[in-house]
VEXKENU-790442 format. One record per atom (N, C-alpha, C): atom name; x, y, z; residue in one letter. Coordinates in steps of 0.2 Angstrom, whole numbers. Layout:
REM residues N
+------+-------+-------+-------+-----+
| atom |     X |     Y |     Z | res |
+------+-------+-------+-------+-----+
|   CA |     X |     Y |     Z |   A |
...
+------+-------+-------+-------+-----+
This chain:
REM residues 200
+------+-------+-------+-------+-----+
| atom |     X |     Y |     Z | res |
+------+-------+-------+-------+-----+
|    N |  1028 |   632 |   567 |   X |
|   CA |  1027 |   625 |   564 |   X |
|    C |  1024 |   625 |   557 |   X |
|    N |  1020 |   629 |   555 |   X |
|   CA |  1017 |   630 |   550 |   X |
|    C |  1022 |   633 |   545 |   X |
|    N |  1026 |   636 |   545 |   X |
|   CA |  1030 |   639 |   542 |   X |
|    C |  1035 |   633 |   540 |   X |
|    N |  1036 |   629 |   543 |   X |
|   CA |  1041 |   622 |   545 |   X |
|    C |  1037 |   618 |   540 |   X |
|    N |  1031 |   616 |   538 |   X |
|   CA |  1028 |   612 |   535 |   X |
|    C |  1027 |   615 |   527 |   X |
|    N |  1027 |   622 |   527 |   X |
|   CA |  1028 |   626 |   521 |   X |
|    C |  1034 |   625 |   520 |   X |
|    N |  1039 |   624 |   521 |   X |
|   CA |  1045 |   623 |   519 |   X |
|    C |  1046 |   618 |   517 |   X |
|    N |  1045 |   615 |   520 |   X |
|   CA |  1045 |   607 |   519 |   X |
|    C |  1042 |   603 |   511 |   X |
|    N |  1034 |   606 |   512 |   X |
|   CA |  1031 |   604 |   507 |   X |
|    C |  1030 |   609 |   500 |   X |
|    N |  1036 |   615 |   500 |   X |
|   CA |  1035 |   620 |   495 |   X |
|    C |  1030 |   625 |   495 |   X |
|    N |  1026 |   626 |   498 |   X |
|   CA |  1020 |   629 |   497 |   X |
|    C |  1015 |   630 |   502 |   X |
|    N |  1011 |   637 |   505 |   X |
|   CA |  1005 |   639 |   509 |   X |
|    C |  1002 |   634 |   505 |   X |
|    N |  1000 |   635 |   499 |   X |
|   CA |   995 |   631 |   496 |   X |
|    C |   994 |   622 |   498 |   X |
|    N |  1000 |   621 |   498 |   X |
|   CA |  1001 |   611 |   497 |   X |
|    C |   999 |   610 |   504 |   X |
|    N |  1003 |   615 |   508 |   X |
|   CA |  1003 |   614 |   515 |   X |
|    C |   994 |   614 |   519 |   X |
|    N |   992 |   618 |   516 |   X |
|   CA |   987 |   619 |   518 |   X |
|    C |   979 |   613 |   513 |   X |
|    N |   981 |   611 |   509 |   X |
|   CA |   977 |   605 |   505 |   X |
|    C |   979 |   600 |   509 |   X |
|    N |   985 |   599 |   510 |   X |
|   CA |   987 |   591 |   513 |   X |
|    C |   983 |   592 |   523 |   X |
|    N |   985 |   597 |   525 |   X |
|   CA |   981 |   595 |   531 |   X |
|    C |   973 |   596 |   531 |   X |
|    N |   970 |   600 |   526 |   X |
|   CA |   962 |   601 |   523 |   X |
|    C |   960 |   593 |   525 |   X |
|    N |   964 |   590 |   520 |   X |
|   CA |   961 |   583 |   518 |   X |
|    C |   963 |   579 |   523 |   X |
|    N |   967 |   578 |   525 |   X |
|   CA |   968 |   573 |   533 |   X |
|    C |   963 |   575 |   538 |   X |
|    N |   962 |   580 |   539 |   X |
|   CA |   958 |   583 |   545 |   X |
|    C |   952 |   583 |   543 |   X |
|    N |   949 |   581 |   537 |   X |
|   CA |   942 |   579 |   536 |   X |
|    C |   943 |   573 |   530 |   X |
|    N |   943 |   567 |   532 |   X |
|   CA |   944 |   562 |   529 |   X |
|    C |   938 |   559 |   525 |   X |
|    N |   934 |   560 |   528 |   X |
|   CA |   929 |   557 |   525 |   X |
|    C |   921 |   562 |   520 |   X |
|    N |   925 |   566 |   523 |   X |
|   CA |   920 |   570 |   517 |   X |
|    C |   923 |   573 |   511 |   X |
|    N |   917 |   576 |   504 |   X |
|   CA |   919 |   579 |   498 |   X |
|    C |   918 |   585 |   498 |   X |
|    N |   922 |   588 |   492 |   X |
|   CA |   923 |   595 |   493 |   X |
|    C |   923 |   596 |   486 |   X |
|    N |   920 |   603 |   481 |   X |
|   CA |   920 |   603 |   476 |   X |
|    C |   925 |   611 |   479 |   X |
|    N |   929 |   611 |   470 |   X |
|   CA |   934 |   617 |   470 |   X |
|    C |   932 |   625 |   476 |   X |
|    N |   927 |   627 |   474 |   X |
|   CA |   924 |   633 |   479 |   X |
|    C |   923 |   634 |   486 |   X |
|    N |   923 |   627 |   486 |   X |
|   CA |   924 |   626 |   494 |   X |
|    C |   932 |   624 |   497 |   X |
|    N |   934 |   621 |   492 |   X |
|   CA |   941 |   620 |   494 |   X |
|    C |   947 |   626 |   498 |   X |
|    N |   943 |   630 |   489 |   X |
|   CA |   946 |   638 |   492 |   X |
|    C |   944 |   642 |   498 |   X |
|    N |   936 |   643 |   497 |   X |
|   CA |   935 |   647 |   504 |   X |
|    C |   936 |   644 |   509 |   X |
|    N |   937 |   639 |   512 |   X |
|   CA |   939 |   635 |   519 |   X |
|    C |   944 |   636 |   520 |   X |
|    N |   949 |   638 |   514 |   X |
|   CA |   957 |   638 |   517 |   X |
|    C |   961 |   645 |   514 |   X |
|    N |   955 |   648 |   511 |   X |
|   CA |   958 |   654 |   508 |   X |
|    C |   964 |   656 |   503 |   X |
|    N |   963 |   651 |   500 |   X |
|   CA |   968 |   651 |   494 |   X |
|    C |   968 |   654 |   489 |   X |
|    N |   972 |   655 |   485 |   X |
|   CA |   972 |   658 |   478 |   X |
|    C |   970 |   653 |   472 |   X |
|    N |   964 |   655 |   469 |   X |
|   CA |   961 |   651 |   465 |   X |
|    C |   967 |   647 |   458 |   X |
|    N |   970 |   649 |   457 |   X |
|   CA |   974 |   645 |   451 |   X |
|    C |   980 |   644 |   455 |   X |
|    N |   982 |   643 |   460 |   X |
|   CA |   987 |   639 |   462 |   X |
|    C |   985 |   633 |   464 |   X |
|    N |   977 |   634 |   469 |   X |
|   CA |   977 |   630 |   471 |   X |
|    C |   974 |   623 |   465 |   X |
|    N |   972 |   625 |   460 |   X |
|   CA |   969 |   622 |   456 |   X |
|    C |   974 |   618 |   453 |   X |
|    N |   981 |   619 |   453 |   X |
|   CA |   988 |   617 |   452 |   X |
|    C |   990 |   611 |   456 |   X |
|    N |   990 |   614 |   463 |   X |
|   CA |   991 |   608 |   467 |   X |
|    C |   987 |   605 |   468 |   X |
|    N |   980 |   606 |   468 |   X |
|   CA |   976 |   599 |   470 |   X |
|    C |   977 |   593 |   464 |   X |
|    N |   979 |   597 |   457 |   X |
|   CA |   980 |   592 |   450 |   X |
|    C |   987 |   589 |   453 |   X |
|    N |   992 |   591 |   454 |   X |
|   CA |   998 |   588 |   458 |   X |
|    C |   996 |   581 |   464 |   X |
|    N |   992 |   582 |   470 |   X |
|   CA |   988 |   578 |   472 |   X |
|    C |   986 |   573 |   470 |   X |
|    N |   980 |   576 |   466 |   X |
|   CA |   978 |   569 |   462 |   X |
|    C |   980 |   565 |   456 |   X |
|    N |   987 |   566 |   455 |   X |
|   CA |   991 |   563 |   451 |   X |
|    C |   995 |   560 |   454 |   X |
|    N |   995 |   559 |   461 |   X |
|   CA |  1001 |   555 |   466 |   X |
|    C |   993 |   552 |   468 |   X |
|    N |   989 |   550 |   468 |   X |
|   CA |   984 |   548 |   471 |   X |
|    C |   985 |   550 |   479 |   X |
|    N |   984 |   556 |   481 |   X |
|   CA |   983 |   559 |   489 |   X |
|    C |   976 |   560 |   489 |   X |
|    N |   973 |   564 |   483 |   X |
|   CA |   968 |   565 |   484 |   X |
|    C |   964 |   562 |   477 |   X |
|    N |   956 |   559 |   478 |   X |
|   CA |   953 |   556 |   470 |   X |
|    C |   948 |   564 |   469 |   X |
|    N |   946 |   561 |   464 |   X |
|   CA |   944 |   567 |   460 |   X |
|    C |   937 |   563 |   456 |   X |
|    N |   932 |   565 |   461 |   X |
|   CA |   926 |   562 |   458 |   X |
|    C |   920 |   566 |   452 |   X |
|    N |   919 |   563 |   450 |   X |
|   CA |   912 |   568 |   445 |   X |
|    C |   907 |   564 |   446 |   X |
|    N |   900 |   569 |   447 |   X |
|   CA |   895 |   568 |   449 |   X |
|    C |   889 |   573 |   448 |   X |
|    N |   888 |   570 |   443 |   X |
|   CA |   883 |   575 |   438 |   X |
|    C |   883 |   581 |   435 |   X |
|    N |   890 |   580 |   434 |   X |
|   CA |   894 |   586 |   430 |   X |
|    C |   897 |   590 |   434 |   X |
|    N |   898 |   587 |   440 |   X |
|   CA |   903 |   592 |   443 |   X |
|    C |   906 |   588 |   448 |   X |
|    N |   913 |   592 |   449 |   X |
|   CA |   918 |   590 |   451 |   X |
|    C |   920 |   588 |   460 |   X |
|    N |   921 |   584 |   463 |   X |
|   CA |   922 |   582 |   470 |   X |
|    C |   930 |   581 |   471 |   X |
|    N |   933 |   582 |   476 |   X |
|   CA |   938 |   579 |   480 |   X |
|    C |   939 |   576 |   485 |   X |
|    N |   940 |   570 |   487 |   X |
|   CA |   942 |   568 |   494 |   X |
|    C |   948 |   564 |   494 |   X |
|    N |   950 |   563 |   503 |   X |
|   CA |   954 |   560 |   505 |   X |
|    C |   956 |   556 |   499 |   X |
|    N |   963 |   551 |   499 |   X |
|   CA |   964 |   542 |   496 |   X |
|    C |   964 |   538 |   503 |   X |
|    N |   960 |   536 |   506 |   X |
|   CA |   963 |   533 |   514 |   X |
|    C |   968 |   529 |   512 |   X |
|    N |   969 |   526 |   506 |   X |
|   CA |   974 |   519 |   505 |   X |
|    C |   979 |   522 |   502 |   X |
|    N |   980 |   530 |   501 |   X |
|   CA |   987 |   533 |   501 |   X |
|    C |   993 |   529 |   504 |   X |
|    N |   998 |   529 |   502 |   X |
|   CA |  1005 |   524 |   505 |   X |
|    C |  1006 |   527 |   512 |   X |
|    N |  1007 |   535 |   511 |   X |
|   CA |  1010 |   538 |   516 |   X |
|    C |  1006 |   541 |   519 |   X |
|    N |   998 |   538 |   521 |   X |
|   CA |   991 |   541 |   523 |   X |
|    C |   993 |   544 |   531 |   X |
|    N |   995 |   536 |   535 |   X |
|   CA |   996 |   537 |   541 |   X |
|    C |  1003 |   540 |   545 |   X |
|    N |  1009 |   540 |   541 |   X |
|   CA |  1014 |   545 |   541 |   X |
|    C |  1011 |   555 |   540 |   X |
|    N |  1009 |   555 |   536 |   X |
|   CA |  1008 |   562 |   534 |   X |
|    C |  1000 |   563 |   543 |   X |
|    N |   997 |   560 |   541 |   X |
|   CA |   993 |   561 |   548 |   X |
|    C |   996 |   564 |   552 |   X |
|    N |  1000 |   558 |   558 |   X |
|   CA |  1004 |   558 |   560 |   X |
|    C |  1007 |   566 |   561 |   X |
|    N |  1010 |   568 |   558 |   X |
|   CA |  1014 |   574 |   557 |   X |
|    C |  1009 |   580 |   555 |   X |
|    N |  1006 |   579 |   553 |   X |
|   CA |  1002 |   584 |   555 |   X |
|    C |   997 |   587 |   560 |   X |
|    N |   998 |   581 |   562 |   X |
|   CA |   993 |   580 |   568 |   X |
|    C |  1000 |   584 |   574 |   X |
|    N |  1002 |   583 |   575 |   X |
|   CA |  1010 |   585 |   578 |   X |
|    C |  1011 |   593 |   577 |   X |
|    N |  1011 |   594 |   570 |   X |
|   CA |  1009 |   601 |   569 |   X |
|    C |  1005 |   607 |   571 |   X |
|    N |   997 |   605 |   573 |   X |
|   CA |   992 |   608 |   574 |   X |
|    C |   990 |   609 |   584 |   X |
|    N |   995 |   612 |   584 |   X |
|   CA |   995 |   612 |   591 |   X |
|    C |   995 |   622 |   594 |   X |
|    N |   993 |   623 |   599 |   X |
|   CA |   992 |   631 |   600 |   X |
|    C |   997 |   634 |   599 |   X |
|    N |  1003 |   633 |   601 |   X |
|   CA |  1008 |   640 |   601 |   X |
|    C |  1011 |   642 |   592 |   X |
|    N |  1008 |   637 |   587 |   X |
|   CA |  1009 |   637 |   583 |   X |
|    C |  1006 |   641 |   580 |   X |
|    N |   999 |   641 |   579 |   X |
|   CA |   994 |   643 |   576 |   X |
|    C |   993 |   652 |   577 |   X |
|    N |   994 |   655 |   573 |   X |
|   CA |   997 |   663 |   572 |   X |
|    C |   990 |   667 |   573 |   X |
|    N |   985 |   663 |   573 |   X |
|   CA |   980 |   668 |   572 |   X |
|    C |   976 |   666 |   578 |   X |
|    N |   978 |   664 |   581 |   X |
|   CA |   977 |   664 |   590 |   X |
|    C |   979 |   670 |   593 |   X |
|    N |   983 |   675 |   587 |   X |
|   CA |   986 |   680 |   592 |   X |
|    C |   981 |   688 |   593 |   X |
|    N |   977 |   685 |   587 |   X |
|   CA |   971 |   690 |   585 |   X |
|    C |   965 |   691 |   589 |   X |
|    N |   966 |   686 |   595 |   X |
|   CA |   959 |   686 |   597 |   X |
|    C |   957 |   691 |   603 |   X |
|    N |   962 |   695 |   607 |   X |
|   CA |   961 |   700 |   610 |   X |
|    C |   959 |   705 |   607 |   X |
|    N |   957 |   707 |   600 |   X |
|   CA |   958 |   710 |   596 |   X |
|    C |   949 |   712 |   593 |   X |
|    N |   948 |   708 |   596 |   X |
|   CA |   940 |   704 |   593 |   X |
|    C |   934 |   709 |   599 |   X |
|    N |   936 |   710 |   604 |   X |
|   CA |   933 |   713 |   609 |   X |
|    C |   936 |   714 |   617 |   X |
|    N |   932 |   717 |   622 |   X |
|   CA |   934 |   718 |   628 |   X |
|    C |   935 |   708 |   631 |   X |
|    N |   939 |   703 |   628 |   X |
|   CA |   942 |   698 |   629 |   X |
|    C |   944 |   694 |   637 |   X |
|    N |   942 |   695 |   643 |   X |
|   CA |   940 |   691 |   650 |   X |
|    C |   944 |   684 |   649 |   X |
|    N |   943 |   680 |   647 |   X |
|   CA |   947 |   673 |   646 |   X |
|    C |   945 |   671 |   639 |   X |
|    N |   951 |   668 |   636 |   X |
|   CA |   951 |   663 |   631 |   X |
|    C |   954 |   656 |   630 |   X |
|    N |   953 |   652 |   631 |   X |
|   CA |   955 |   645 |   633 |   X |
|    C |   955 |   638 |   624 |   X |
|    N |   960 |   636 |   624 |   X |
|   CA |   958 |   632 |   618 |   X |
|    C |   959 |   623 |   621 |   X |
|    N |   956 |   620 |   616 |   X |
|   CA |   957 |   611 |   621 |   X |
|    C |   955 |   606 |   612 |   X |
|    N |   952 |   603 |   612 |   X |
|   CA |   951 |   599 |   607 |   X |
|    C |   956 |   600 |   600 |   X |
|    N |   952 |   603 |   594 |   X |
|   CA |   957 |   603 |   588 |   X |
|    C |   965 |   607 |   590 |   X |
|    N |   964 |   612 |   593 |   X |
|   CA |   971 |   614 |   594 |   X |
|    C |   976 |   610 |   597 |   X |
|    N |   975 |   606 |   602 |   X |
|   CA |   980 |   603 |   604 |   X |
|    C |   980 |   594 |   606 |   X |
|    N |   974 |   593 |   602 |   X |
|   CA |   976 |   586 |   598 |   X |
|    C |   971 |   583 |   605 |   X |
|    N |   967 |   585 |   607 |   X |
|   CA |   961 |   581 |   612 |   X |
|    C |   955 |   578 |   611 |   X |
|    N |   953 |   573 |   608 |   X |
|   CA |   947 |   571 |   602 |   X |
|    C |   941 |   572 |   608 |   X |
|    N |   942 |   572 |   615 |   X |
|   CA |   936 |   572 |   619 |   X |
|    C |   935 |   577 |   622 |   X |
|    N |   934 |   584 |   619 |   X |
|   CA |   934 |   589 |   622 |   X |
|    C |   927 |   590 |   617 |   X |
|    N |   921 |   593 |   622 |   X |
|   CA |   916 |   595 |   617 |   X |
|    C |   915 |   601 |   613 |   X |
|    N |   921 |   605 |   614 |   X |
|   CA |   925 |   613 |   610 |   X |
|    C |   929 |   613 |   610 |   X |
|    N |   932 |   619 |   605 |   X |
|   CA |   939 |   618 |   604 |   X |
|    C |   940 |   626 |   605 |   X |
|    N |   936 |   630 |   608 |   X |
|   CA |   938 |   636 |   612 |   X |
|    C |   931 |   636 |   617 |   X |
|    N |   933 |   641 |   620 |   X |
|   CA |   927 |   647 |   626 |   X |
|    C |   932 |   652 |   626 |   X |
|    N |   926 |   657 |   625 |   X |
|   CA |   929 |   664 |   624 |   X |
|    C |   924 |   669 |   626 |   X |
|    N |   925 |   672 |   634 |   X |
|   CA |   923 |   674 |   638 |   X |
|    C |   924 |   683 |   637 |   X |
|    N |   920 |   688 |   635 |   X |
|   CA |   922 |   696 |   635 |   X |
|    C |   915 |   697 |   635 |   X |
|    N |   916 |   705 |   633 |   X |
|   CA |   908 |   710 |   632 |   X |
|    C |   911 |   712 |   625 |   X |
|    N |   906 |   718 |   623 |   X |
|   CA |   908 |   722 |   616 |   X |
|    C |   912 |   717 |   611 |   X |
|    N |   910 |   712 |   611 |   X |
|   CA |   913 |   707 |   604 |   X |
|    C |   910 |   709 |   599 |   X |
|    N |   916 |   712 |   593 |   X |
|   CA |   913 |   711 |   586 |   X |
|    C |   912 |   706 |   581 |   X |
|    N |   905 |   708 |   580 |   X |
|   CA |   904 |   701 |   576 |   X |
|    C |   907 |   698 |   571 |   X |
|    N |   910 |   705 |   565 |   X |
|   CA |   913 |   705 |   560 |   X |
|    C |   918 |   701 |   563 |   X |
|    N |   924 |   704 |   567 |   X |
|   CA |   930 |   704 |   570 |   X |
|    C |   930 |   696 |   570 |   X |
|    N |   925 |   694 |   575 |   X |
|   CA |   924 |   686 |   577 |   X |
|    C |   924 |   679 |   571 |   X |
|    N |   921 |   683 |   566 |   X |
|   CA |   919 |   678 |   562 |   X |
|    C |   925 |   679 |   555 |   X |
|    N |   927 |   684 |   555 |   X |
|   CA |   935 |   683 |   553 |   X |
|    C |   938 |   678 |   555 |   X |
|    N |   940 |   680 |   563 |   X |
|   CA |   946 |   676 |   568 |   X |
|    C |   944 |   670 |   566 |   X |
|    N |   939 |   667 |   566 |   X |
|   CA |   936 |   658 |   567 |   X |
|    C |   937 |   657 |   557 |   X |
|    N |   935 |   663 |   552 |   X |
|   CA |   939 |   659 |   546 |   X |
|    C |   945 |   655 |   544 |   X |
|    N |   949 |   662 |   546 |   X |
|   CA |   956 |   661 |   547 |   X |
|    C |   958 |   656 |   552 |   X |
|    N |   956 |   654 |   557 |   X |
|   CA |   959 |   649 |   561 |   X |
|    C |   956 |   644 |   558 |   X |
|    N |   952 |   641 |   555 |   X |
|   CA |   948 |   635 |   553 |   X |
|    C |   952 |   634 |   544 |   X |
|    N |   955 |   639 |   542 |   X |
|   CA |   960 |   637 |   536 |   X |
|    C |   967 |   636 |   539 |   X |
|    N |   968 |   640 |   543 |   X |
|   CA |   975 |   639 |   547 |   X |
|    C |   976 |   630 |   550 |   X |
|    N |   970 |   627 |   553 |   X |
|   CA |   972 |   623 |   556 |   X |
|    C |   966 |   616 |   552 |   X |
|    N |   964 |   620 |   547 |   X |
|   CA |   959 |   613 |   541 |   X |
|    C |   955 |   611 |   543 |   X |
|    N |   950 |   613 |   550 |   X |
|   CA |   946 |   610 |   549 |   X |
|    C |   940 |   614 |   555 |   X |
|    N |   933 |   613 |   555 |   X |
|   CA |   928 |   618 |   558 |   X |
|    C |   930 |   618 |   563 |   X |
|    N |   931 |   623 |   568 |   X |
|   CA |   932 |   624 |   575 |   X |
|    C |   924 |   628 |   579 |   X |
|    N |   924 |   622 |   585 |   X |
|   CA |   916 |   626 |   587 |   X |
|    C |   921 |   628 |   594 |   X |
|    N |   915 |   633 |   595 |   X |
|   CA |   918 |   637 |   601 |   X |
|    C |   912 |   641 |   605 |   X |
|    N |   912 |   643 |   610 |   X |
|   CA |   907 |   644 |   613 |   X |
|    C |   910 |   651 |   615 |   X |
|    N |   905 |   655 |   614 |   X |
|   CA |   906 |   665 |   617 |   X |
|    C |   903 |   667 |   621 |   X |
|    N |   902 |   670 |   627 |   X |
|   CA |   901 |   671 |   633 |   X |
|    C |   902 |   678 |   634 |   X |
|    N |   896 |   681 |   637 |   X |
|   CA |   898 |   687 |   640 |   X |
|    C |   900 |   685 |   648 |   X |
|    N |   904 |   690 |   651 |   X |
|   CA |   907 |   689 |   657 |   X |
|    C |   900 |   687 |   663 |   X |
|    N |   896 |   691 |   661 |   X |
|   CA |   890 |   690 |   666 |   X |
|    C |   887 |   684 |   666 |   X |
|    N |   884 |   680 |   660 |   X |
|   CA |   886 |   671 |   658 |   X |
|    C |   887 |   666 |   661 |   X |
|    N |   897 |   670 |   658 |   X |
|   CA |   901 |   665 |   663 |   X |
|    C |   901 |   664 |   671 |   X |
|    N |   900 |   671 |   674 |   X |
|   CA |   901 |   670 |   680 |   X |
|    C |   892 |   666 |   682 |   X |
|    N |   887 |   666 |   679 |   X |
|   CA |   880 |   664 |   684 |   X |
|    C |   882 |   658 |   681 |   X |
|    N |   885 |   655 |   676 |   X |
|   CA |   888 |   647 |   674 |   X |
|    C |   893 |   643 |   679 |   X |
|    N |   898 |   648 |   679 |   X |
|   CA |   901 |   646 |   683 |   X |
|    C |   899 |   643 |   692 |   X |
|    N |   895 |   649 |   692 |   X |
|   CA |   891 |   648 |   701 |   X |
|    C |   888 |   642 |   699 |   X |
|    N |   885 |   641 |   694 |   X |
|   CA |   878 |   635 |   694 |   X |
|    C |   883 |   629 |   693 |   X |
|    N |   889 |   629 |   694 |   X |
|   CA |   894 |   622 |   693 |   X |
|    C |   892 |   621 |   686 |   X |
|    N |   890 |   623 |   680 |   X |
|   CA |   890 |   622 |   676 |   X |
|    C |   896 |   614 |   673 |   X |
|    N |   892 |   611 |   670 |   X |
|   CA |   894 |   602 |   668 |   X |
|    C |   898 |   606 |   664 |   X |
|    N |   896 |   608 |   657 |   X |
|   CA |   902 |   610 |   654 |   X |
|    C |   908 |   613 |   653 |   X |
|    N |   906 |   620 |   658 |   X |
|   CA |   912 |   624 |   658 |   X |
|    C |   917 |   621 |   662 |   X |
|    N |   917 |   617 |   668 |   X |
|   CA |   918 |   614 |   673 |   X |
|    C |   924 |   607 |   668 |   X |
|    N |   920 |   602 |   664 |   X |
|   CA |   923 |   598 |   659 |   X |
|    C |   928 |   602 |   656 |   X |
|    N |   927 |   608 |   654 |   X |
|   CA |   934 |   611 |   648 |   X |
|    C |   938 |   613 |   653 |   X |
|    N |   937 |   615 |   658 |   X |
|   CA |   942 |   619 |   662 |   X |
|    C |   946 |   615 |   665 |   X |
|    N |   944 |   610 |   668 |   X |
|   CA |   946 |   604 |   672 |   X |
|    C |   953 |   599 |   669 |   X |
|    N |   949 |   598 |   661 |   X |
|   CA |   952 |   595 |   658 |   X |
|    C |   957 |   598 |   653 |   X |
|    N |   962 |   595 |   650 |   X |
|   CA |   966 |   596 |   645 |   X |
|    C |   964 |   604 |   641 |   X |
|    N |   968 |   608 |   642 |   X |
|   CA |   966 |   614 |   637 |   X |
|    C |   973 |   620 |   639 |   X |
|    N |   975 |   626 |   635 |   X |
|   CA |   980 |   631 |   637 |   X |
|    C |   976 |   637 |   638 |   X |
|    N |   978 |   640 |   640 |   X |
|   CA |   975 |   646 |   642 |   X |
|    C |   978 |   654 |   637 |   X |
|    N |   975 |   655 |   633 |   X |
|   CA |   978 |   664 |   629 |   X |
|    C |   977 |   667 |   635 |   X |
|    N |   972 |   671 |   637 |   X |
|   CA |   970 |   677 |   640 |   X |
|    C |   967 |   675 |   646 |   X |
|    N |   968 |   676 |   651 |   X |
|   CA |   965 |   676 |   660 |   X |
|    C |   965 |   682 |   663 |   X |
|    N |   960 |   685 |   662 |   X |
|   CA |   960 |   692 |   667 |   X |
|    C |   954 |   688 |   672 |   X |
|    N |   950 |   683 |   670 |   X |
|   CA |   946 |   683 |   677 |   X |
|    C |   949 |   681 |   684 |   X |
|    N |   951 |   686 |   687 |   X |
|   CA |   954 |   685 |   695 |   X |
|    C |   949 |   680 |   698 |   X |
|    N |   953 |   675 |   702 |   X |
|   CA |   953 |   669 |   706 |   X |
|    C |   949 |   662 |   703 |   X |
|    N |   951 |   664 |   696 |   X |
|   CA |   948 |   658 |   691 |   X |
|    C |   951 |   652 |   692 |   X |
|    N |   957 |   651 |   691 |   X |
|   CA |   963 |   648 |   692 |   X |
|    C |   963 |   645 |   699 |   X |
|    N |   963 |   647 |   704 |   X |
|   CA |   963 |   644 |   709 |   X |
|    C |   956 |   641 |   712 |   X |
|    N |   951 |   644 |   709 |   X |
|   CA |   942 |   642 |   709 |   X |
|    C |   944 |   632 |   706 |   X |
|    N |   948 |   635 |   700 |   X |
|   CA |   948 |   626 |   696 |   X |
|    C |   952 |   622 |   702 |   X |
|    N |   957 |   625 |   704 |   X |
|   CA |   963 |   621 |   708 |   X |
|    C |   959 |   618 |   713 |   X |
|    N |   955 |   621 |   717 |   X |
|   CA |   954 |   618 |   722 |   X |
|    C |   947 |   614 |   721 |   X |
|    N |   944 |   612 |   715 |   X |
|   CA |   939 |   606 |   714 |   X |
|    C |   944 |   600 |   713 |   X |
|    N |   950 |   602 |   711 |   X |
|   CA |   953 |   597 |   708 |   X |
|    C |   958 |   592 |   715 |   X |
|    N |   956 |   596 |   720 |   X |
|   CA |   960 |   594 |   726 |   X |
|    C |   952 |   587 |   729 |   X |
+------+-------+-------+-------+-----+
């Protein structure tokens, strides 16, 4: 899908500014953070943000000698372009989901909220293993928060955790699991039938 929206809109770069700013409407961003949130190439992006702000998509504030960008909410095409991208940012799309077994000895991984468009999920992953690297981790969560524009929180769990959370019926894990979310990775044997039969 993301590939499909780069095509569309000419550019990793456009593609990646136009859902930045949708996905965080109401706050400012100066150049340095524009880049490292979405990991872009500094003089492109600098290019298309000036395209942008010459269609009025995004304004371009000064404040005390330095430079800001945010959303136009009164953009013509504000609620269309949402719309579609919102439509966009869904799990099987997002490529650096595919990285996360990668990260450590990985038990369950489950995603609900930003990835598949759920605003009442109180995360937008749990990610159950041992031996996670830290580096590895905090990579994967870069790249998926420029992939899909905006902070992703997530909770990490060792398997020994999970399971004394789950025996304590844990309110939380219990809401994510329950509710709307897909599943990457399940090696926890009789996880799955544990949820089914609360749900009965």
């Amino acid at each position: 899908m993301s590939e499909t929206l780069e095509n569309l809109f000419g550019s990793k770069e456009r593609t990646r500014l136009l859902r930045f700013f949708l996905q965080n409407p109401e706050q400012t961003f100066d150049l340095a953070e524009i880049i490292k949130k979405n990991m872009l190439n500094s003089s492109r992006t600098r290019s298309e943000l000036a395209g942008l702000v010459k269609i009025k998509f995004v304004l371009k504030r000064d404040r005390r000698g330095k430079v800001f960008y945010e959303l136009n909410p009164e953009f013509i095409f504000y609620p269309e372009l949402r719309n579609l991208f919102v439509k966009a940012n869904v799990s099987p799309h997002c490529k650096g989901l595919a990285r996360v077994s990668k990260i450590g000895n990985i038990k369950l991984a489950v995603v609900s909220g930003a990835f598949i468009n759920y605003g009442k999920s109180k995360a937008d992953m749990i990610l159950v293993g041992d031996n996670v690297s830290k580096a590895k981790l905090k990579n994967l969560m870069s790249a998926l928060e420029a992939e899909i524009g905006k902070e992703i929180t997530f909770v990490l769990m060792t398997m020994e955790e999970f399971k004394y959370r789950l025996n304590m019926l844990d309110k939380f894990i219990l809401e994510f699991l329950e509710g709307p979310h897909e599943e990457l990775i399940d090696k926890i044997p009789g996880l799955k039938r544990f949820i089914a039969q609360r749900k009965l």
